[in-house]
C-alpha positions as protocol buffer text, in pm:
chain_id: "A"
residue {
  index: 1
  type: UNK
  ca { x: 0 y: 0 z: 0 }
}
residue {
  index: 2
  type: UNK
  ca { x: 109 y: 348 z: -105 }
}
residue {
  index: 3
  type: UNK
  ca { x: -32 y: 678 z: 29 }
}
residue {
  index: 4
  type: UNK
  ca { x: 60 y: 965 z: -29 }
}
residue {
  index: 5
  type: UNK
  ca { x: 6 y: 1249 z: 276 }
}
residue {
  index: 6
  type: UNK
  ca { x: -39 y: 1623 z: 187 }
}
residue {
  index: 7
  type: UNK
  ca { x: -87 y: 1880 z: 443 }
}
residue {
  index: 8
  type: UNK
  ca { x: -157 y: 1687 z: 709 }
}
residue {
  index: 9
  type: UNK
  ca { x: -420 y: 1471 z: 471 }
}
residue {
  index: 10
  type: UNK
  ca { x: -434 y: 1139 z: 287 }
}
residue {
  index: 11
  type: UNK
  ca { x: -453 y: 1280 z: -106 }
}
residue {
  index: 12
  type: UNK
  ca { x: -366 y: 947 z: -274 }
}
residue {
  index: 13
  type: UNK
  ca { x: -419 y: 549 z: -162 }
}
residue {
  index: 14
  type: UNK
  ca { x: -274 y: 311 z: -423 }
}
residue {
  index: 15
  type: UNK
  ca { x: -266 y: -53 z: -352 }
}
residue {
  index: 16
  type: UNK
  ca { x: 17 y: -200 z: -501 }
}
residue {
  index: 17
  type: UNK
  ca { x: -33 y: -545 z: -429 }
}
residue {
  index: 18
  type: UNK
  ca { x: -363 y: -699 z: -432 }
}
residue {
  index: 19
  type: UNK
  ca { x: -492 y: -1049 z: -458 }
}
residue {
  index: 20
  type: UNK
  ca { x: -477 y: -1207 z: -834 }
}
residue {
  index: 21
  type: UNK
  ca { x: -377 y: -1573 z: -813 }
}
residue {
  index: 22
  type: UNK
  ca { x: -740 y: -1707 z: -973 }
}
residue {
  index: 23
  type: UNK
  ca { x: -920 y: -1570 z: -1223 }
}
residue {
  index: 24
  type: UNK
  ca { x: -1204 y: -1494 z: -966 }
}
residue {
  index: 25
  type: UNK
  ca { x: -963 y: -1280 z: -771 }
}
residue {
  index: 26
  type: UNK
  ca { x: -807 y: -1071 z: -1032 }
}
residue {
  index: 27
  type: UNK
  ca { x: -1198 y: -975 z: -1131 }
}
residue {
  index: 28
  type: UNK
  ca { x: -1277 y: -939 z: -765 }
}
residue {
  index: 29
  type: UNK
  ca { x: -934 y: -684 z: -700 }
}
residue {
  index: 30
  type: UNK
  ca { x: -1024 y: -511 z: -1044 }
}
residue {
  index: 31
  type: UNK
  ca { x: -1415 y: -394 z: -934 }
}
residue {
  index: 32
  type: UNK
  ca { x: -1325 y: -325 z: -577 }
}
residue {
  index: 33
  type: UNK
  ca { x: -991 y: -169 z: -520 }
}
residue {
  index: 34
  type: UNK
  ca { x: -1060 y: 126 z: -662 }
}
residue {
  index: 35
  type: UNK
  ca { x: -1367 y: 172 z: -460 }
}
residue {
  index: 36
  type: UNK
  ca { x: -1180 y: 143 z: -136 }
}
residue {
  index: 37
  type: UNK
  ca { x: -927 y: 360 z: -262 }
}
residue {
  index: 38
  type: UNK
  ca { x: -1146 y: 622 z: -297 }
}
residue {
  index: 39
  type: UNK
  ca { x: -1346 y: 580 z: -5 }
}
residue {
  index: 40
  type: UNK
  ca { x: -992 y: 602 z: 234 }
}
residue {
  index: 41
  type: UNK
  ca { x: -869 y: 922 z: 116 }
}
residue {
  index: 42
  type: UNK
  ca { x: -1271 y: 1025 z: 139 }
}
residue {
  index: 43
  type: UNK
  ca { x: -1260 y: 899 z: 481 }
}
residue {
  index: 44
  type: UNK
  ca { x: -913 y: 992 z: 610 }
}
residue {
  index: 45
  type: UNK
  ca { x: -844 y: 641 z: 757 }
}
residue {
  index: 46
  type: UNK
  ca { x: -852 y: 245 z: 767 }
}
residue {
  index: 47
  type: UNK
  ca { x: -1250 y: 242 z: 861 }
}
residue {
  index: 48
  type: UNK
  ca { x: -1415 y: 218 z: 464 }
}
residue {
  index: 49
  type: UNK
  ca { x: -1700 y: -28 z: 435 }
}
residue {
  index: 50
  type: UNK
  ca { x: -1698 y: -385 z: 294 }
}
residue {
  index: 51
  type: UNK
  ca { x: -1811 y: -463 z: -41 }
}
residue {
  index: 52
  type: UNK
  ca { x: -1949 y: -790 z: -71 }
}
residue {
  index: 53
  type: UNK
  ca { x: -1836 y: -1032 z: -188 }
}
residue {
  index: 54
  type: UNK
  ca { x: -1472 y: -881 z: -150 }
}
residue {
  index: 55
  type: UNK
  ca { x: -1374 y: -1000 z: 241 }
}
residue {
  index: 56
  type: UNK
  ca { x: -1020 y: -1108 z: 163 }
}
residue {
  index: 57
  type: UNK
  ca { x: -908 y: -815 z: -28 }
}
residue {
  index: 58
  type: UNK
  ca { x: -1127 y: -571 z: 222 }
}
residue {
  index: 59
  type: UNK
  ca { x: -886 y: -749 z: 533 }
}
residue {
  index: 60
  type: UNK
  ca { x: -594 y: -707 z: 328 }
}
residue {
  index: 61
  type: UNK
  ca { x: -704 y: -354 z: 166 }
}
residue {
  index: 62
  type: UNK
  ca { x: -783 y: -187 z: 547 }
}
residue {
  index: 63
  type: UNK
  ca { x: -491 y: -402 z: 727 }
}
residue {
  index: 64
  type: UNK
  ca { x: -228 y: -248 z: 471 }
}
residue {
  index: 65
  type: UNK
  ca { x: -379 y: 45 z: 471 }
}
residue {
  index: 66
  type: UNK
  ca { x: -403 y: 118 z: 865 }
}
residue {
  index: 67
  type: UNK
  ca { x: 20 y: 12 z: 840 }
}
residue {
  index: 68
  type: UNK
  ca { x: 67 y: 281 z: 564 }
}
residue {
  index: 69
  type: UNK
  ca { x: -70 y: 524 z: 774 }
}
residue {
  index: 70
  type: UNK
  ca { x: 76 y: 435 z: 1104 }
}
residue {
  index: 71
  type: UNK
  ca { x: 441 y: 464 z: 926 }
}
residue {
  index: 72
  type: UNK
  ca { x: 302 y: 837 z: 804 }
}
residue {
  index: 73
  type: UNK
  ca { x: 237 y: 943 z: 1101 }
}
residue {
  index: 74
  type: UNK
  ca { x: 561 y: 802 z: 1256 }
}
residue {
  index: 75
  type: UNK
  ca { x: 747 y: 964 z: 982 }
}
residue {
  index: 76
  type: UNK
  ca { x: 905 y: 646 z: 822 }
}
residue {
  index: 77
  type: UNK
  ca { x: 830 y: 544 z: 434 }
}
């Protein structure tokens, strides 16, 4: 997981590794990611909502996510 943090707020999430072993999963990661990407830098943290049908990538997505921003706020990379 990538963010990027201006001015005190997230501007950018980018997930740069996401689940695509199956086919299933790759379809999964393409229709979701970008919703939770949007909805973290909407809601300035880890706490987005599930999408349905997307548990495993939601645990990784929020889970990577809540890391990215710990190290941000600890001033690491």
């Amino acid at each position: 997981m990538q963010i990027t943090v201006s001015g005190g707020s997230i501007s950018t999430v980018t997930a740069i590794k996401y689940p695509n072993e199956t086919n299933q999963s790759q379809t999964i990661s393409a229709q979701v990611i970008p919703t939770y990407e949007q909805e973290a830098v909407s809601a300035q943290s880890a706490d987005i909502k599930l999408v349905s049908g997307a548990t495993e990538t939601y645990t990784g997505f929020t889970g990577s996510l809540q890391d990215a921003i710990n190290q941000a706020e600890q001033g690491g990379s």
